[in-house]
C-alpha positions in Angstrom: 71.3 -76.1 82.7 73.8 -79.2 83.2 77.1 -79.3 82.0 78.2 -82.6 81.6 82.1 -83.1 81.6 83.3 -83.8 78.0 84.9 -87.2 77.5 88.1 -86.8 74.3 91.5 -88.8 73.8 92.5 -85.1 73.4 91.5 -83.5 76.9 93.7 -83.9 79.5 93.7 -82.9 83.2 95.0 -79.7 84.7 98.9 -80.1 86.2 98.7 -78.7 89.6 102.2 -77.2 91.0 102.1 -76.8 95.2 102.4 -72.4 95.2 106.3 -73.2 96.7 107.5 -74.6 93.3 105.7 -72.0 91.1 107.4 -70.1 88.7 106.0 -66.9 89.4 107.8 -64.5 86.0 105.6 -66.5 84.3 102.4 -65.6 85.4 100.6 -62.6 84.4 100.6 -60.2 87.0 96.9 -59.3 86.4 96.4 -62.4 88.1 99.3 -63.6 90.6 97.8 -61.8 93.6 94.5 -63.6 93.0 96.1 -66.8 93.3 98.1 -66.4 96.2 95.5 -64.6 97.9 94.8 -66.3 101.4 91.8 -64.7 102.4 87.8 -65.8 101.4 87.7 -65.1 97.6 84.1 -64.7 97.9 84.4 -61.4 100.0 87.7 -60.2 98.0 85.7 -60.3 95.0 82.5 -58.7 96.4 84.8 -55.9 97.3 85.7 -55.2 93.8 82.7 -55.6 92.1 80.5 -52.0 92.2 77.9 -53.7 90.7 75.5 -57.0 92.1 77.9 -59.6 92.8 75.9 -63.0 92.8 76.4 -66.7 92.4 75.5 -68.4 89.5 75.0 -72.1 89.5 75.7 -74.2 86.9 75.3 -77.5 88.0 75.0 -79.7 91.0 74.9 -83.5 91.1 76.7 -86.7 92.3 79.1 -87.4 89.9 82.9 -88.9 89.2 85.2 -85.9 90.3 88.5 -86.4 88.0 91.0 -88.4 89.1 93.1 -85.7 90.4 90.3 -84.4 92.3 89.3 -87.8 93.5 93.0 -88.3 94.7 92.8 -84.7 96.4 90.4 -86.1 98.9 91.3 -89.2 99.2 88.7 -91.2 96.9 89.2 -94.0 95.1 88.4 -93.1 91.2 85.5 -94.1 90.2 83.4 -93.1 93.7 80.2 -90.1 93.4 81.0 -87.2 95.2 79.0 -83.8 95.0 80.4 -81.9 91.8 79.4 -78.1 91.9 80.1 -76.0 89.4 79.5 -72.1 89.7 80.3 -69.1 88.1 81.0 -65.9 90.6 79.6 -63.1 88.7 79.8 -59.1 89.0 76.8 -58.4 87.3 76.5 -60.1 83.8 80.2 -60.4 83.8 81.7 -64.0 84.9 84.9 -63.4 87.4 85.5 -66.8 88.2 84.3 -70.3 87.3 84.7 -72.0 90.6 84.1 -76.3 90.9 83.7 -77.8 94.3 84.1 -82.0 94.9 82.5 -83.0 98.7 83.0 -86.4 99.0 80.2 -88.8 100.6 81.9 -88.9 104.0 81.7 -84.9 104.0 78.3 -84.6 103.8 77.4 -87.2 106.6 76.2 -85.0 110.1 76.2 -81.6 109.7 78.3 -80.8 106.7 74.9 -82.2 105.0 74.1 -78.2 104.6 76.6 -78.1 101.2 74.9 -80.7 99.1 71.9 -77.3 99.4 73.9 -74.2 98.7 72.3 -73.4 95.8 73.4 -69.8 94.9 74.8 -69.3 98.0 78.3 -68.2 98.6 80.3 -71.2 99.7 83.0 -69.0 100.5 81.0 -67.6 103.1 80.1 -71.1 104.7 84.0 -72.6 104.6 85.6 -69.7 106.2 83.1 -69.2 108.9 83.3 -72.5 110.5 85.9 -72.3 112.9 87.4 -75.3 112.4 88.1 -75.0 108.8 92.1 -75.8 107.9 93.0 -75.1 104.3 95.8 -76.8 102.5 99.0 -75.4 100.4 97.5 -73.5 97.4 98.0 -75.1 94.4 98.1 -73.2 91.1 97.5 -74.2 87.3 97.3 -72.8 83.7 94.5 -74.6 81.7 94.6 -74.8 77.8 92.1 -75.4 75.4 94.1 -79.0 75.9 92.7 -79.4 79.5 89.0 -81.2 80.1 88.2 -78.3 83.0 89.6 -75.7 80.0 86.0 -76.2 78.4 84.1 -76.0 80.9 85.5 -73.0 82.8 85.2 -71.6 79.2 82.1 -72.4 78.0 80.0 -69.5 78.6 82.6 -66.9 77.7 82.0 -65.2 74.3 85.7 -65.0 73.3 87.6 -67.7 75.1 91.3 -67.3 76.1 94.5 -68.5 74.8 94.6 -70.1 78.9 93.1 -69.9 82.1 95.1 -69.4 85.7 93.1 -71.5 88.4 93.7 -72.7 92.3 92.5 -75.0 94.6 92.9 -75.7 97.9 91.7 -79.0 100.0 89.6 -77.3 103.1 88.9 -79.7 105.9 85.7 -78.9 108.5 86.1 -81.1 111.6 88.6 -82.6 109.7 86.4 -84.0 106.8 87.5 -82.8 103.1 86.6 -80.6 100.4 88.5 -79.6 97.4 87.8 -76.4 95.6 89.0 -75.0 92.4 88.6 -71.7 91.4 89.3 -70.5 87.8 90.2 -66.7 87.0 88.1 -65.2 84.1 89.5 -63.0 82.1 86.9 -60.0 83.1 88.3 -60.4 86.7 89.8 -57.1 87.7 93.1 -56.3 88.7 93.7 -57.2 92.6 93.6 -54.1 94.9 94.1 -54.4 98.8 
């Protein structure tokens, strides 16, 4: 199924704060360790879920990122990049909605490998490469307000007053990807 990004005078883009300038009292703590969380969400999640913990794709194509995703890796607005959009499920239940921008240089070589994922975990792929550098987390609150609101939303049967998401640029061999990940609110609470 493709989900196309909504265009309204009323949706807005999410306001990123660098994880340094967050007020953290204001942020549930259901959901404050999952955003400051370092390590591969992918594995952090699988070892929560006691069910089958899959990838769901939702959609995969060359498309306009937003402009604050475009700025995040350096495009100029208006370029293609690979949009993916996921959901990170523990067995029917969505944990995370999770969108992914690899801009054309990223794919050239032998990055080429993430415009095929499919359902497989990019997680898995980012953090084995060793030369993968991440960036300062960046942290969020989507509203019904916020363009990614919807679509992080979509598939949930009652949708949330907000949404707490991250992203993090990732370079490999110093070429950039930006991922966002978007806490559900079937997400467990964090355990070490």
């Amino acid at each position: 199924m493709a989900i196309v990004s909504p265009v309204s005078p009323r949706c807005t883009e999410p306001l990123w704060r660098p994880v340094r300038r967050l007020n953290r009292a204001g942020i549930p703590e259901k959901y404050l360790p999952w955003l400051l969380d370092p390590a591969s969400l992918t594995e952090r999640l699988i070892g929560h879920c006691h069910q089958h913990f899959h990838v769901q794709l939702l959609d995969q194509r060359r498309a306009r990122p937003l402009c604050s995703e475009a700025r995040a890796v350096g495009m100029r607005h208006g370029t293609r990049a690979v949009v993916r959009q996921v959901q990170l499920m523990c067995g029917d239940s969505p944990w995370v909605y999770a969108r992914t921008i690899i801009p054309p240089p990223t794919l050239a070589r032998k990055f080429h490998r993430f415009a095929r994922l499919g359902t497989r975990s990019l997680g898995a792929v980012l953090f084995a490469d060793p030369s993968m550098q991440r960036s300062e987390v960046e942290v969020t609150c989507l509203t019904p307000a916020d363009l990614v609101y919807g679509l992080a939303a979509r598939h949930l049967r009652a949708k949330p007053e907000v949404i707490w998401g991250r992203r993090s640029l990732f370079r490999l061999g110093g070429k950039p990807l930006l991922v966002c990940e978007f806490f559900l609110p079937d997400i467990p609470e964090f355990m070490e």
